[in-house]
Structures are given as structure tokens and as C-alpha cells.
C-alpha positions as CSV (number, residue, x, y, z in Angstrom):
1,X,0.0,0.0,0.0
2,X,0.6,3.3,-0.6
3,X,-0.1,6.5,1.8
4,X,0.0,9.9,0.1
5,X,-0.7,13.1,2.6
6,X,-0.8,16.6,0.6
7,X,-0.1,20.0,1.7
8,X,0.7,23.8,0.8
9,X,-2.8,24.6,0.3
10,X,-4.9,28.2,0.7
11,X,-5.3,31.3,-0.3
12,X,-3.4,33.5,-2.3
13,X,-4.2,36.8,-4.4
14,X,-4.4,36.3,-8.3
15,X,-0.8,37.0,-9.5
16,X,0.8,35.3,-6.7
17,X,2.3,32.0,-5.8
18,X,2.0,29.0,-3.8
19,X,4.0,25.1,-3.6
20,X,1.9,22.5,-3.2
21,X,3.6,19.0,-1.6
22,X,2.4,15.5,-1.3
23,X,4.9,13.3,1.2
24,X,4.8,9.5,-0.2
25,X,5.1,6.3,2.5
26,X,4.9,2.7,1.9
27,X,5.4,0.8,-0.9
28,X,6.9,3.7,-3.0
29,X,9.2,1.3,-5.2
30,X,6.6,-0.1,-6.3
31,X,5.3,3.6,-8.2
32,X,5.8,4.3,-12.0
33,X,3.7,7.8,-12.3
34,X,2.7,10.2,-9.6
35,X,0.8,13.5,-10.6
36,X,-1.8,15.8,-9.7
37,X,-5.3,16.5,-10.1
38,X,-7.5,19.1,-9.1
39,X,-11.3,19.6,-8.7
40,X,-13.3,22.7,-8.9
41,X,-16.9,22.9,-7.2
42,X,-19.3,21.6,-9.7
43,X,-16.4,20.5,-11.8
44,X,-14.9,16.7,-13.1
45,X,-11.3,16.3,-11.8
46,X,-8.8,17.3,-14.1
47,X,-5.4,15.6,-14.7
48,X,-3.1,19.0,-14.1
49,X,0.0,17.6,-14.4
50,X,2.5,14.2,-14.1
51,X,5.7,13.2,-13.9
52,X,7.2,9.3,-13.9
53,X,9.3,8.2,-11.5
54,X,12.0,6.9,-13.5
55,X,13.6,9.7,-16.2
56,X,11.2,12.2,-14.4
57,X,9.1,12.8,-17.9
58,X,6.4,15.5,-17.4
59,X,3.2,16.2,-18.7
60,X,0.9,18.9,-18.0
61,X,-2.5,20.3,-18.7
62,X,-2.5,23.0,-21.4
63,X,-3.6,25.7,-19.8
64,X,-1.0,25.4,-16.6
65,X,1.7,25.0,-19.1
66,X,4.4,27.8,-18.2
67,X,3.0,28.9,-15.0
68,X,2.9,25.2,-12.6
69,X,5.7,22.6,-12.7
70,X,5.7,19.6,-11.2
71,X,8.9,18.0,-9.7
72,X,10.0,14.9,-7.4
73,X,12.6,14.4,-4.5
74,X,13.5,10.7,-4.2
75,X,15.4,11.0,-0.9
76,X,12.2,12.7,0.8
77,X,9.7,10.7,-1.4
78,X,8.4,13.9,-1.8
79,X,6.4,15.5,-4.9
80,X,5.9,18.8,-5.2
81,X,3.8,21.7,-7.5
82,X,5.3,25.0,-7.8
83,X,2.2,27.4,-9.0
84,X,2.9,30.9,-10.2
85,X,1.1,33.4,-12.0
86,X,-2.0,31.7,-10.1
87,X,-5.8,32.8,-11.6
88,X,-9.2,32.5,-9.9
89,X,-9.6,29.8,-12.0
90,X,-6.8,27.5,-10.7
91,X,-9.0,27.2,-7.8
92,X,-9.8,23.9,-6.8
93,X,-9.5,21.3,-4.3
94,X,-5.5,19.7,-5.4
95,X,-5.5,15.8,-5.1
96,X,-1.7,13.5,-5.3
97,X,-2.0,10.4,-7.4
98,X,0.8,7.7,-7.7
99,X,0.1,4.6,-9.8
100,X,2.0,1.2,-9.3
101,X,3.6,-0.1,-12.2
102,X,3.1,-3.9,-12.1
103,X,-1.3,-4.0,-11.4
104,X,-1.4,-0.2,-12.4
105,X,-3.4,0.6,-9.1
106,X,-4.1,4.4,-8.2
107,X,-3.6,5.3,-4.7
108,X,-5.1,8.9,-3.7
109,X,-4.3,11.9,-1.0
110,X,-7.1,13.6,0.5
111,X,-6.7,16.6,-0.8
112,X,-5.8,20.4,-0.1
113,X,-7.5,23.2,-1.0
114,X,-6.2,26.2,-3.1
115,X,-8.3,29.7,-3.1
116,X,-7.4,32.1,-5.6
117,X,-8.9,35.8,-5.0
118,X,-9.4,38.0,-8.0
């Protein structure tokens, strides 16, 4: 099993900044991709952006391309999302994702919330 606990959430002005991090525990070998997702109130959860864990290859949603990136500490099994140049619209609750390679199970965080004022 996997145990994923996010954090860095709240509320920021439009314009500004915040880094988003999702600690990692158990089987964490056992991962190929890790990412994250957000959900907006009323709104299906959106893939925002991955990385895998071997040759850290990204991939992000269009419209956080240039202003989010998504990066990965091994030794603190650690994932982070740096978000700058945040808009109202980037609100949403912010979910961690890994997926194990060999049965391609998802294992989820909880969540934490990002507010952005206009």
C-alpha cells in the first residue's frame, strides 16, 4: 500500500504563488507515475499535471503550461507543485496520485484546497 498526505494549500491573491507538496510512504518502489489532479466545485477532476518516476518525464494540462511545474525528490519521497502566476480559475481542491507499475493501481491523497482571489 501506498499513503499519500498533501499539503501547501490556501489562499493566495491572483498574480501570486503557492507550492503544493504530497509526502509518499509505503510501498513507494513499487510507483511508476505520480501526478496531480485538481477539482473545482461543480467541476470533473482534471489531470493537471504528471511526472514518472524513472527519467522524471512530465506532462501537463494545457492551460498550466508555463505557470505550474511539477517536480519529485526521491530521498524525501516527496512530490511537489510549484504554482505561479495563479488565476481564480486555478481554484480547486489539489489531489496526489501515484500509480504502481506492475497492477497499475491508483492510490489517492485527500486533498488540499487552493483559493485564488481576484
Amino acid at each position: 500500500q501506498v499513503q499519500l498526505v498533501e499539503s501547501g494549500g490556501g489562499l493566495v491573491q491572483a498574480g501570486g504563488s503557492l507550492r503544493l507538496s504530497c509526502a509518499a510512504s509505503g510501498s513507494i518502489f513499487a510507483l511508476n507515475v505520480m501526478g496531480w489532479y485538481r477539482q473545482a466545485p461543480g467541476k470533473q477532476r482534471e489531470r493537471v499535471a504528471t511526472i514518472t518516476t524513472s527519467g522524471g518525464i512530465t506532462n501537463y494540462l494545457d492551460s498550466v503550461k508555463g505557470r505550474f511545474t511539477i517536480s519529485r525528490d526521491s530521498a524525501k519521497s516527496t512530490l511537489y507543485l510549484q504554482m505561479n502566476s495563479l488565476k481564480p480559475e486555478d481554484t480547486a481542491v489539489y489531489y496526489c496520485k501515484a500509480s504502481r507499475w506492475y497492477d497499475g493501481m491508483d492510490f489517492w491523497g485527500k486533498g488540499t484546497l487552493v483559493t485564488v482571489s481576484s
